[in-house]
DSSP file (Angstrom, degrees, kcal/mol; ACC not computed):
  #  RESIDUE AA STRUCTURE BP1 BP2  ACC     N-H-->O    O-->H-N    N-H-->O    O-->H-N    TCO  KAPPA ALPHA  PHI   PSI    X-CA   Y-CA   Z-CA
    1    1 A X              0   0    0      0, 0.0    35,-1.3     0, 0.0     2,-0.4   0.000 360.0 360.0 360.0 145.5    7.2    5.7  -11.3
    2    2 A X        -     0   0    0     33,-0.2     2,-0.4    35,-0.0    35,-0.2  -0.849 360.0-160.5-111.3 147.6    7.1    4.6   -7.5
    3    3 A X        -     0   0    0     33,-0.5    35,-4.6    -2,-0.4     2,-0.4  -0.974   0.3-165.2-132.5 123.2    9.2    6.3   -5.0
    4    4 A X  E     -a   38   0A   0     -2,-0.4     2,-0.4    33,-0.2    35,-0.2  -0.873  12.6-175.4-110.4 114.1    9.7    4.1   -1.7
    5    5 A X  E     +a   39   0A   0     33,-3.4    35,-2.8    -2,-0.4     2,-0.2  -0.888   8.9 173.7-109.1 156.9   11.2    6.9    1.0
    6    6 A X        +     0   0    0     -2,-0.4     5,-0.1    33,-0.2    35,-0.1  -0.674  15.5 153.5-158.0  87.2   12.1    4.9    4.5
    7    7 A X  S    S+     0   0    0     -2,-0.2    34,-0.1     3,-0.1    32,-0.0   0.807  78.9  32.8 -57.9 -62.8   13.7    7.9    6.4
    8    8 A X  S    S+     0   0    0     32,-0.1     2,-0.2    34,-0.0    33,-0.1   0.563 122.6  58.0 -83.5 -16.1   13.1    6.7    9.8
    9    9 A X  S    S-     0   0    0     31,-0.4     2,-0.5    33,-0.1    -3,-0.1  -0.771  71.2-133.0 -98.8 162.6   13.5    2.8    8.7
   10   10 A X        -     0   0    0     -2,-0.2     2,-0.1     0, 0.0    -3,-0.1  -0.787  27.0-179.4-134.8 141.6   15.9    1.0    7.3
   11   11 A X        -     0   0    0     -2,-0.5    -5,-0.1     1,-0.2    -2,-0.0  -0.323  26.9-107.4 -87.2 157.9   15.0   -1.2    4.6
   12   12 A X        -     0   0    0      1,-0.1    -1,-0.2    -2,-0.1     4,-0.1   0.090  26.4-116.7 -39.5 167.5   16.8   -3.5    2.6
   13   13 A X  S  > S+     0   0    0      2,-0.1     4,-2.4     3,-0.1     5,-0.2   0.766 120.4  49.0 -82.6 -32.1   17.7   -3.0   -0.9
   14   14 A X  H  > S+     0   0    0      1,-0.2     4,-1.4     2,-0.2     5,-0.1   0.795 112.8  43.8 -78.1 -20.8   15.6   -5.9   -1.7
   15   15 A X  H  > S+     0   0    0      2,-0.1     4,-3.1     3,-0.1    -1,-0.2   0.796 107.4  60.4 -89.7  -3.8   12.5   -4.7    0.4
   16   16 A X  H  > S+     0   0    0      1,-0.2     4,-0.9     2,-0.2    -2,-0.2   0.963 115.7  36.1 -54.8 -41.5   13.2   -1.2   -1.2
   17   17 A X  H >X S+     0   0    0     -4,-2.4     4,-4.2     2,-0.2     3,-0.6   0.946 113.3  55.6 -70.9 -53.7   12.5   -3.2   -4.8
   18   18 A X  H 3X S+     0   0    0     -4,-1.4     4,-2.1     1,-0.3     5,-0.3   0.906 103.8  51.3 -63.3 -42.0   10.0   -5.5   -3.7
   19   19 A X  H 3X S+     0   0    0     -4,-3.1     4,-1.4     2,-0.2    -1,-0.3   0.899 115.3  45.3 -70.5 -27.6    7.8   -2.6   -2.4
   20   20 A X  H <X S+     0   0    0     -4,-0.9     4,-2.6    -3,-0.6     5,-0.3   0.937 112.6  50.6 -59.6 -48.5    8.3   -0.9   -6.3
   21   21 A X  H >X S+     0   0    0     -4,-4.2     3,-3.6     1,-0.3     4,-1.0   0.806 111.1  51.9 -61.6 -79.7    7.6   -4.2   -8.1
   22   22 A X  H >X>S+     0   0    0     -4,-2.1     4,-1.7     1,-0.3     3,-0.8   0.685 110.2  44.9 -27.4 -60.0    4.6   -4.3   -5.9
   23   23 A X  H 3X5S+     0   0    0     -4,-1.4     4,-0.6    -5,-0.3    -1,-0.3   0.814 119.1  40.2 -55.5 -34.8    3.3   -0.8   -6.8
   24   24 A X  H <X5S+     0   0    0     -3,-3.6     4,-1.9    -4,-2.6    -1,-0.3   0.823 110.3  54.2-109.9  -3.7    3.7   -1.1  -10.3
   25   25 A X  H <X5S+     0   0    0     -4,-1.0     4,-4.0    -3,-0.8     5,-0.4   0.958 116.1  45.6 -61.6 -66.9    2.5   -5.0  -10.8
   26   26 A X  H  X5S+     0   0    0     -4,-1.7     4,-1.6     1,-0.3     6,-0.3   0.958 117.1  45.5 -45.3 -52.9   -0.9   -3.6   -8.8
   27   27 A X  H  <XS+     0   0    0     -5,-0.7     5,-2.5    -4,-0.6     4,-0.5   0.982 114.9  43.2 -52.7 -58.5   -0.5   -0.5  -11.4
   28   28 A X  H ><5S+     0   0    0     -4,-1.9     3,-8.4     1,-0.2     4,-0.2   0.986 117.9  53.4 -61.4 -57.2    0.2   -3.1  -14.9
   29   29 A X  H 3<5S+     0   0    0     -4,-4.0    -1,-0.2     1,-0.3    -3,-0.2   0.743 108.1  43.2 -52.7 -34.7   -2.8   -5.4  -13.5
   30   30 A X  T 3<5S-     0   0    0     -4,-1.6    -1,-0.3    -5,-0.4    -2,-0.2   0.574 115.1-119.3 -84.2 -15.5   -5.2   -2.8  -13.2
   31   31 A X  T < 5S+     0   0    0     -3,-8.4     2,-0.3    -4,-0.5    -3,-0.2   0.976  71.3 131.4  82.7  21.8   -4.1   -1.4  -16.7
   32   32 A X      < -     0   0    0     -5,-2.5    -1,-0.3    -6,-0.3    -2,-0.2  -0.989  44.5-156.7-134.3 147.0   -3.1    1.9  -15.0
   33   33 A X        +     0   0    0     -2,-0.3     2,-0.2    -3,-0.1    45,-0.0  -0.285  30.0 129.1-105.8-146.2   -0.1    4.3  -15.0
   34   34 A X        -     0   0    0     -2,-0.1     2,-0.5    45,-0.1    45,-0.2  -0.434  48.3-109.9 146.4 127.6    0.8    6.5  -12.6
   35   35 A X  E     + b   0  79A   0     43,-4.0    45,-2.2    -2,-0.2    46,-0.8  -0.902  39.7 154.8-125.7 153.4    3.1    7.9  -10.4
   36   36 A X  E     - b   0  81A   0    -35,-1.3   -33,-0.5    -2,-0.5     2,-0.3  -0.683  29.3-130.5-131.1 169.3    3.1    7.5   -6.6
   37   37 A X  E     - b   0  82A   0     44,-2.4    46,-3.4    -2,-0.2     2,-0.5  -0.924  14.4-164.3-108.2 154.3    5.4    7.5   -3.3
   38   38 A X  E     -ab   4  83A   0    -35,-4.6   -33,-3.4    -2,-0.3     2,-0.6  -0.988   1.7-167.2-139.6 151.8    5.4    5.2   -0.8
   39   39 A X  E     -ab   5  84A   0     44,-5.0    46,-4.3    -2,-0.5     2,-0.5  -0.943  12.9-154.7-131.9 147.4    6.9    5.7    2.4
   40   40 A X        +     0   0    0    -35,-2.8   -31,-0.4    -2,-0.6    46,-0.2  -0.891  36.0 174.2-116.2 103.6    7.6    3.0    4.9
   41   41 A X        -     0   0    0     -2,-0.5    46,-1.5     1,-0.3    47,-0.7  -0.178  33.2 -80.7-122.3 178.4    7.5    5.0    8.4
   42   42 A X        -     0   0    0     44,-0.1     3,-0.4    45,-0.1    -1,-0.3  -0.467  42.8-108.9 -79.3 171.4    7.7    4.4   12.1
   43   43 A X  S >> S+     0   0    0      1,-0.2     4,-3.0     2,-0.2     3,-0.8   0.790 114.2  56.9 -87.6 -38.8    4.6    3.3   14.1
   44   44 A X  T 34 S+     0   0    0      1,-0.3    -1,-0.2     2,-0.2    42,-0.0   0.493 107.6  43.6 -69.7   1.4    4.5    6.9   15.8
   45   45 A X  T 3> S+     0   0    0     -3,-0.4     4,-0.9     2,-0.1    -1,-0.3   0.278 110.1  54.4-101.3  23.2    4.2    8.7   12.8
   46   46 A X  H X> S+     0   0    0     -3,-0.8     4,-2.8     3,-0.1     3,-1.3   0.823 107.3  52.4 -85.2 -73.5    1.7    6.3   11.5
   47   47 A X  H 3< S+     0   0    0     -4,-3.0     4,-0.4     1,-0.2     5,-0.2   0.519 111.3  49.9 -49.1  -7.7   -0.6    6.9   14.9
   48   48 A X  H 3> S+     0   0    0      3,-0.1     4,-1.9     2,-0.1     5,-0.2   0.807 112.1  45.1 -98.0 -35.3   -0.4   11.0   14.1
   49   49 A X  H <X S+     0   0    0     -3,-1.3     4,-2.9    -4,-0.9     5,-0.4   0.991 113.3  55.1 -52.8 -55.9   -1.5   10.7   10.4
   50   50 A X  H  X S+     0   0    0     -4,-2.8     4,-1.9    -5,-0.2     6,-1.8   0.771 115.0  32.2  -9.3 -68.8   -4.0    8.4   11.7
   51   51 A X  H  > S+     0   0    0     -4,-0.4     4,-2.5     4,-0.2    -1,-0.2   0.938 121.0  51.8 -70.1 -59.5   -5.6   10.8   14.3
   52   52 A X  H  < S+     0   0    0     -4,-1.9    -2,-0.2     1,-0.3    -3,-0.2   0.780 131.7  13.0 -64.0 -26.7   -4.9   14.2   12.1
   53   53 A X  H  < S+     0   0    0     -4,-2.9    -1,-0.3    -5,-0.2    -3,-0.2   0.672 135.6  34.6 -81.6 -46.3   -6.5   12.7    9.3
   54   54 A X  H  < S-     0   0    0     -4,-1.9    -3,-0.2    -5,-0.4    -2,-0.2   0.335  93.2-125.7-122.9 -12.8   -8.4    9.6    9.8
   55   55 A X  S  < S+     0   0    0     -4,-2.5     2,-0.5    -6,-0.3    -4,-0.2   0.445  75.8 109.4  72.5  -9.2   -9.8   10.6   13.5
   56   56 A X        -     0   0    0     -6,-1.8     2,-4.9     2,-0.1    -4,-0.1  -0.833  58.9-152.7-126.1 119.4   -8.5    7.5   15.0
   57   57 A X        +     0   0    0     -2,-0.5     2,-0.3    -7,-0.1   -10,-0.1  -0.255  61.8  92.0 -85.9  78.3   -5.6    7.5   17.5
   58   58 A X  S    S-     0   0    0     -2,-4.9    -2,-0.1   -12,-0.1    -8,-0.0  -0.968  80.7 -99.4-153.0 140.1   -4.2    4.3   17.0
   59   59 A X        -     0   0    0     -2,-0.3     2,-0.2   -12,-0.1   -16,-0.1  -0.560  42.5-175.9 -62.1 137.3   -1.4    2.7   14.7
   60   60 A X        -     0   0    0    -17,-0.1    26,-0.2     1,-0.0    29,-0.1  -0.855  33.1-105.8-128.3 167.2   -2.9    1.1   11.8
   61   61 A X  S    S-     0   0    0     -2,-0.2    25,-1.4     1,-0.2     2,-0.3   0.805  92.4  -3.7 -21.5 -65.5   -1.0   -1.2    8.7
   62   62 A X  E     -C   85   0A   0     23,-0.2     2,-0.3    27,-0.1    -1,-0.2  -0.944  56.5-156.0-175.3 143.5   -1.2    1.3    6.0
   63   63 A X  E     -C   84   0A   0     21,-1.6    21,-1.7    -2,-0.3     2,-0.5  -0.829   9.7-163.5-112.9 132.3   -2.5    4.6    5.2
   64   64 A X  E     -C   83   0A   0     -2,-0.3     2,-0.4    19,-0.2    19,-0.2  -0.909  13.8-177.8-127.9 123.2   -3.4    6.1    1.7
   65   65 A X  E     -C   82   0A   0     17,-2.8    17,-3.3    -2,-0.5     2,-0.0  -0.915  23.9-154.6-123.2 123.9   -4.0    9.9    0.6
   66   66 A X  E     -C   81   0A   0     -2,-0.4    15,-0.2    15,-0.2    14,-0.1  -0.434  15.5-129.2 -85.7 178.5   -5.0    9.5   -3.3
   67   67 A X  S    S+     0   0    0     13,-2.2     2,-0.3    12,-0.5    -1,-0.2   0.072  80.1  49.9 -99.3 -11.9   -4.1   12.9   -5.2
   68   68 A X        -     0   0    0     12,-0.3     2,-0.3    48,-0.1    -2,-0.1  -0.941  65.2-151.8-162.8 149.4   -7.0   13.5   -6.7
   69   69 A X        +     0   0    0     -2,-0.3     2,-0.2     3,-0.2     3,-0.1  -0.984  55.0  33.7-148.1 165.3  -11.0   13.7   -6.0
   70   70 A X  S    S-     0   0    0     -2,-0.3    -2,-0.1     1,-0.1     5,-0.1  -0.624 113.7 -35.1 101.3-152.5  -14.1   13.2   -7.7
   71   71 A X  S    S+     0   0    0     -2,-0.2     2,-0.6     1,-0.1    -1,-0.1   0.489 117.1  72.6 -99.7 -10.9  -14.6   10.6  -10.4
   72   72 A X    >   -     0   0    0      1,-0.2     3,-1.5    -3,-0.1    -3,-0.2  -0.844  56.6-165.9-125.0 104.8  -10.8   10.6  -12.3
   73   73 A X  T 3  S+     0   0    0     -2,-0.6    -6,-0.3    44,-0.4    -1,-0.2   0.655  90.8  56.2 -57.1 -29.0   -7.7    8.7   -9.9
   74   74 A X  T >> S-     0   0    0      1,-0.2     4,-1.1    43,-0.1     3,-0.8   0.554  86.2-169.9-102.0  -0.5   -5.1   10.3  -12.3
   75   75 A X  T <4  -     0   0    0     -3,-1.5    -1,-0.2     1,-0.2    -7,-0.1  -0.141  55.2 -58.5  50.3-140.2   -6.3   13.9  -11.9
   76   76 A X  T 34 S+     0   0    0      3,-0.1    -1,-0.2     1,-0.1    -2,-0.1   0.499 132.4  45.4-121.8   5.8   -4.4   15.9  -14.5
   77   77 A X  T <4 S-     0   0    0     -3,-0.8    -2,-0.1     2,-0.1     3,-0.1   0.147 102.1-116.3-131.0  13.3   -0.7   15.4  -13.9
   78   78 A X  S  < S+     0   0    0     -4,-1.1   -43,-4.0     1,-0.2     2,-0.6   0.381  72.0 124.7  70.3 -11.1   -0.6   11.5  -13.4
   79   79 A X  E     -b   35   0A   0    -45,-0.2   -12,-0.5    -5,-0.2   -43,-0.2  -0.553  42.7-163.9 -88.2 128.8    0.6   11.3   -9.9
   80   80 A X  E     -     0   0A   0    -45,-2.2   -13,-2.2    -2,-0.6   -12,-0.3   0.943  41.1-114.2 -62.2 -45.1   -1.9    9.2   -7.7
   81   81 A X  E     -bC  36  66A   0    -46,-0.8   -44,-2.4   -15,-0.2     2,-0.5  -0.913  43.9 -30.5 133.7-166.9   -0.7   10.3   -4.3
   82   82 A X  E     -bC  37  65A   0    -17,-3.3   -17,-2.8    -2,-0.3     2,-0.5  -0.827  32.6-159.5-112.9 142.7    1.1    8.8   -1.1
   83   83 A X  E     -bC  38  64A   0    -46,-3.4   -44,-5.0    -2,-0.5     2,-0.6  -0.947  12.6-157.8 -95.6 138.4    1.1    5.1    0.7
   84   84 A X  E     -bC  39  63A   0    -21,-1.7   -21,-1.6    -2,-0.5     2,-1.1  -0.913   7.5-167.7-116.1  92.5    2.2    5.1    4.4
   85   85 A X  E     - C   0  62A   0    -46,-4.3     2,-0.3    -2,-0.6   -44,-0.3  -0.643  14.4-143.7 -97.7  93.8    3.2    2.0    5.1
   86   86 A X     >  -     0   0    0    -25,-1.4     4,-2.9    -2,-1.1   -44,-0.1  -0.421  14.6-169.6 -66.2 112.4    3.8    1.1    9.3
   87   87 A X  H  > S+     0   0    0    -46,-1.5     4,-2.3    -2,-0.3     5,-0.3   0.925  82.0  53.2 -58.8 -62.8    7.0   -1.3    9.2
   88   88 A X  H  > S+     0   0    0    -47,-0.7     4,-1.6     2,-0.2    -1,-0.1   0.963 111.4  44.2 -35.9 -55.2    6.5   -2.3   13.0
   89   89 A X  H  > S+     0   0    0      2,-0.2     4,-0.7     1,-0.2    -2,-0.2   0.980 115.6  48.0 -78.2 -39.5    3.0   -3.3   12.5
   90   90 A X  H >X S+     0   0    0     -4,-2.9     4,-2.5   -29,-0.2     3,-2.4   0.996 105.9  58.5 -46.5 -64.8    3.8   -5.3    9.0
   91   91 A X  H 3X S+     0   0    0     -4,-2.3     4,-1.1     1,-0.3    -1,-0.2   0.860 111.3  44.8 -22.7 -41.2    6.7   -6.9   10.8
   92   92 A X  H 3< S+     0   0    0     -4,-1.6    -1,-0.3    -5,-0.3    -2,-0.2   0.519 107.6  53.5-112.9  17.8    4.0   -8.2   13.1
   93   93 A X  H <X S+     0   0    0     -3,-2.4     4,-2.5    -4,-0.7     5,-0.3   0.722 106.0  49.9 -89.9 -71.1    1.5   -9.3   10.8
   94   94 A X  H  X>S+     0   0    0     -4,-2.5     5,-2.6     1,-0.2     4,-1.3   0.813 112.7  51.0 -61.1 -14.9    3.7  -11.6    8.7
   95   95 A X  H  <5S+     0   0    0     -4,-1.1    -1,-0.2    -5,-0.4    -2,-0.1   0.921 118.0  41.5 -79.5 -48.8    4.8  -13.2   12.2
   96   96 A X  H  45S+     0   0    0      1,-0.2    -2,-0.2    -5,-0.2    -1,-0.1   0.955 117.2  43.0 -73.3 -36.9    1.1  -13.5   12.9
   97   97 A X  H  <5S-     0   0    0     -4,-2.5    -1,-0.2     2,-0.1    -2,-0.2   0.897 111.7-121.3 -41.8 -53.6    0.0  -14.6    9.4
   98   98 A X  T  <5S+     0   0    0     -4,-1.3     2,-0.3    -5,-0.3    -3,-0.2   0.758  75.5  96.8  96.3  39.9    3.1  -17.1    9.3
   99   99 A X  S   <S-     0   0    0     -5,-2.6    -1,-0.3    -6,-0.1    -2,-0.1  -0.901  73.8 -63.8-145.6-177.4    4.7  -15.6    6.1
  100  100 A X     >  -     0   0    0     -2,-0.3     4,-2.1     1,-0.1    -1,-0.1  -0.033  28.1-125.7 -56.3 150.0    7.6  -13.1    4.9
  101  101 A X  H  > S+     0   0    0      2,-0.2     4,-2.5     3,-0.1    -7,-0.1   0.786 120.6  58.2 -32.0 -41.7    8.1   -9.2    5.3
  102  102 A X  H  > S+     0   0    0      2,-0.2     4,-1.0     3,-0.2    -1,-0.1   0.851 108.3  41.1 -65.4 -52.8    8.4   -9.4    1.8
  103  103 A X  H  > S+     0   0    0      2,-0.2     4,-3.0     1,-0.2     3,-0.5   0.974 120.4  48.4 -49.4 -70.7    4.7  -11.1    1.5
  104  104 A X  H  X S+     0   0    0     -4,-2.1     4,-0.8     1,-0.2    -2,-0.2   0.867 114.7  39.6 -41.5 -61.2    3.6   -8.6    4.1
  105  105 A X  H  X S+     0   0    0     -4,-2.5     4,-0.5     2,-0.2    -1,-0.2   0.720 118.8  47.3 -68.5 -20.4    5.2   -5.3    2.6
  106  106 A X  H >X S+     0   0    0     -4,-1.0     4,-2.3    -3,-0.5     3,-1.0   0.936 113.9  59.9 -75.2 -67.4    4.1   -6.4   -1.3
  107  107 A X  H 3X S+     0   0    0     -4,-3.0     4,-0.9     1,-0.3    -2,-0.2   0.673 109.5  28.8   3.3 -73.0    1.0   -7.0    0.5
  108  108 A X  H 3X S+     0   0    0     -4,-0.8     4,-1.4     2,-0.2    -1,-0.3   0.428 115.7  64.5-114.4  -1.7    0.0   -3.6    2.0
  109  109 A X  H <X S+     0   0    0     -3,-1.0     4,-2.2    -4,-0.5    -1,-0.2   0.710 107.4  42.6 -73.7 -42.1    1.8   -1.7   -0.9
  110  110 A X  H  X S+     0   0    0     -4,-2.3     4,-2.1     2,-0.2    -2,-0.2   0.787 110.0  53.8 -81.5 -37.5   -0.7   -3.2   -3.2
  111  111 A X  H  < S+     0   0    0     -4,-0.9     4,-0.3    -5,-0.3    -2,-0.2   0.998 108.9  48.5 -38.3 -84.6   -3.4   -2.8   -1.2
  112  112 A X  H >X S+     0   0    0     -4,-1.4     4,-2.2     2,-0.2     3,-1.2   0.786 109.3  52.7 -37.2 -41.0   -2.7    0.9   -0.8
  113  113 A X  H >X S+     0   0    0     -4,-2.2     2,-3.1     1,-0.2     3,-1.3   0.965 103.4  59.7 -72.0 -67.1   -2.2    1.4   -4.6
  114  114 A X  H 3< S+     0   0    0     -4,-2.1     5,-0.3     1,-0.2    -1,-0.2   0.472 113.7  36.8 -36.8  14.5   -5.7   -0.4   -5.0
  115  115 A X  H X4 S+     0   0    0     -2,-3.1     3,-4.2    -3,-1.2    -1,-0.2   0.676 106.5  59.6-105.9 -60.2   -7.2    2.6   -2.9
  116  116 A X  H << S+     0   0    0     -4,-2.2    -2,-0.2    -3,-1.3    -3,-0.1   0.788 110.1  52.8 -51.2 -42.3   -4.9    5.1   -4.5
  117  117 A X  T 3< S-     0   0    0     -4,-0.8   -44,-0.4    -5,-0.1    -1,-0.3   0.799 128.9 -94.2 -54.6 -49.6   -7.2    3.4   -7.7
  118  118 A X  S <  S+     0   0    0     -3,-4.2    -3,-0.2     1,-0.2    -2,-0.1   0.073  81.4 136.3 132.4 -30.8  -10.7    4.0   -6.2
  119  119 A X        +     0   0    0     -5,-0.3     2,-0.3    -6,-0.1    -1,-0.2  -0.035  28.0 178.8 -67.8 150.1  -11.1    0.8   -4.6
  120  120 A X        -     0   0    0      6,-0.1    10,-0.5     1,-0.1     9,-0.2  -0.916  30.4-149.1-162.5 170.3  -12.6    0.2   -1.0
  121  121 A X        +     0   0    0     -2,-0.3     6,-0.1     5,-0.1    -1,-0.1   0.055  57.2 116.9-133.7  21.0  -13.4   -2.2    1.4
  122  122 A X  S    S+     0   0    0      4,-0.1     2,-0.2     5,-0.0    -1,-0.1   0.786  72.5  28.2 -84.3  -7.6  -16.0   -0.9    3.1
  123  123 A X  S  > S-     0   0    0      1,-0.1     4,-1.7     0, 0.0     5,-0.2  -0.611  91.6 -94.5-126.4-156.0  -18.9   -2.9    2.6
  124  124 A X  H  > S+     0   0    0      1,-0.2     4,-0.7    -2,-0.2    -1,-0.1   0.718 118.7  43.2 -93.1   1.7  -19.0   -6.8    1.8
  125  125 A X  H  > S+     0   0    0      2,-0.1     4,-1.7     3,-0.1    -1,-0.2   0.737 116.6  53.3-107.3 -42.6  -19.2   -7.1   -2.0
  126  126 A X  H >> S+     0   0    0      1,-0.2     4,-1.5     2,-0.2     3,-1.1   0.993 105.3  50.7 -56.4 -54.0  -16.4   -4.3   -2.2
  127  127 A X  H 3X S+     0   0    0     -4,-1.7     4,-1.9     1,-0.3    -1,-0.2   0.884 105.8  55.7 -61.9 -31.0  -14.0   -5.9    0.0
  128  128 A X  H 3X S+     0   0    0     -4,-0.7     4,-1.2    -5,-0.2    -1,-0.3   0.711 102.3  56.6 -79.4   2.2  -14.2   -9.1   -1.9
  129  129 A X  H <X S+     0   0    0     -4,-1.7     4,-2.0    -3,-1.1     5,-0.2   0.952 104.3  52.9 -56.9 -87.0  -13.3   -7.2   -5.0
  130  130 A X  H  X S+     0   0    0     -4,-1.5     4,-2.5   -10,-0.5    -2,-0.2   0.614 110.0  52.4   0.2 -57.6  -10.2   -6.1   -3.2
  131  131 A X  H >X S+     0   0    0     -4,-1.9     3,-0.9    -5,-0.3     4,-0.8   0.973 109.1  45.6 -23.5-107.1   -9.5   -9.7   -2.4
  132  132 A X  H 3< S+     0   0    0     -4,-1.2     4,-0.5     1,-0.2    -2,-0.3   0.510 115.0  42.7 -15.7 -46.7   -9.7  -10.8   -5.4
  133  133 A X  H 3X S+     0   0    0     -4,-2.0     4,-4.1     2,-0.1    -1,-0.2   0.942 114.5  55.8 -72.4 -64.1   -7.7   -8.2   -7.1
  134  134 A X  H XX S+     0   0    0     -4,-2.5     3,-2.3    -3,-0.9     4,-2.2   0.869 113.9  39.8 -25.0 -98.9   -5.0   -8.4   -3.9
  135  135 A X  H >X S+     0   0    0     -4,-0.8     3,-2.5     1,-0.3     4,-1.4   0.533 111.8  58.6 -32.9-100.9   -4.4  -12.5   -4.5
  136  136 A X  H 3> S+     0   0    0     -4,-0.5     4,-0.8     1,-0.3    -1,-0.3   0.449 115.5  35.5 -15.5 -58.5   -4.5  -12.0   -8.6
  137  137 A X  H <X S+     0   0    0     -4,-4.1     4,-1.1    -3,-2.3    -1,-0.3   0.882 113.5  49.4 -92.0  -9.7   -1.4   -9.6   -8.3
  138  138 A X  H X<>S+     0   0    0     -3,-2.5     5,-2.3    -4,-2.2     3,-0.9   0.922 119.9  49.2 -80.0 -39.7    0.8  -10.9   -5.4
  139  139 A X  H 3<5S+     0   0    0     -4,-1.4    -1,-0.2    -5,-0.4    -2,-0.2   0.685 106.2  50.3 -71.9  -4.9    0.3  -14.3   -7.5
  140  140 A X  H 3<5S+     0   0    0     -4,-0.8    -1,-0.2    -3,-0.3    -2,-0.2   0.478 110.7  48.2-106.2 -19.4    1.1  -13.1  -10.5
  141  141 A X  T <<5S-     0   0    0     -4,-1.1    -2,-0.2    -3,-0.9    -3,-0.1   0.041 116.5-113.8-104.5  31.3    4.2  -11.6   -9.0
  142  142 A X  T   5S+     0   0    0      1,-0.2     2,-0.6    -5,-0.0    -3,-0.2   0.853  77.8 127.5  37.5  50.1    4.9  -15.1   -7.4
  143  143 A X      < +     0   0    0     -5,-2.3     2,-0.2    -6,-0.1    -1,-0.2  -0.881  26.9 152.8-137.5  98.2    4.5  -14.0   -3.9
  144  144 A X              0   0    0     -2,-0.6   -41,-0.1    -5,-0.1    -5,-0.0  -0.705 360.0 360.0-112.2 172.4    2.1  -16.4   -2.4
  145  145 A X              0   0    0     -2,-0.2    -2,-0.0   -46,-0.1    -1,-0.0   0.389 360.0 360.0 -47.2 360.0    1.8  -17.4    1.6
């Protein structure tokens, strides 16, 4: 199950959905279940996980803390963990990309679950995995550019 919290935003009902159908398309593709939150937050609390966490004091897109370490993403109770999604900085991504919110928030939702997974981008063979995995499920949930 996904849980989309937007305290400090508010979303639509339809991005509320779009960001579950994202989460759990990225979940069926990968062949995984799982249960997760996502929360879609303001741009200052993005820039405090950021630093307190990450070391870097800057708003970024989206943030992920999986539930679990070592080698098994589902740990022992099935929940994966949280996505932290910055609304502001999507909002200005799909205007700079040239496509929807919708695109944009399905987008960085899916992303995040593919971390929440194991998955990384840090070097150049990983990140086109990522790609590749990205495009496959936003097309597969008919949300292309």
């Amino acid at each position: 199950m996904t849980e989309v919290i937007s305290d400090e935003i508010s979303l639509t009902e339809a991005e509320r959905a779009g960001v579950a159908a994202a989460a759990e398309a990225a979940l069926a593709f990968e062949g995984r279940r799982g249960d997760l939150c996502v929360q879609v937050d303001t741009p200052e609390h993005i820039q405090t996980l950021n630093r307190d966490f990450r070391h870097v004091d800057r708003v970024t897109d989206v943030l992920t803390f999986p539930a679990w370490e070592g080698e098994d993403p589902l740990g022992g109770d099935g929940y994966l963990g949280d996505i932290m999604i910055c609304y502001e900085r999507a909002k200005e991504q799909a205007t700079e990309y040239g496509h929807s919110l919708a695109r944009e928030l399905a987008f960085l939702t899916v992303h995040g679950v593919l971390h929440l997974l194991g998955y990384d981008h840090m070097t150049g063979p990983e990140e086109r995995v990522m790609r590749e995995k990205q495009t496959a499920i936003l097309n597969g949930m008919g949300v292309i550019r």
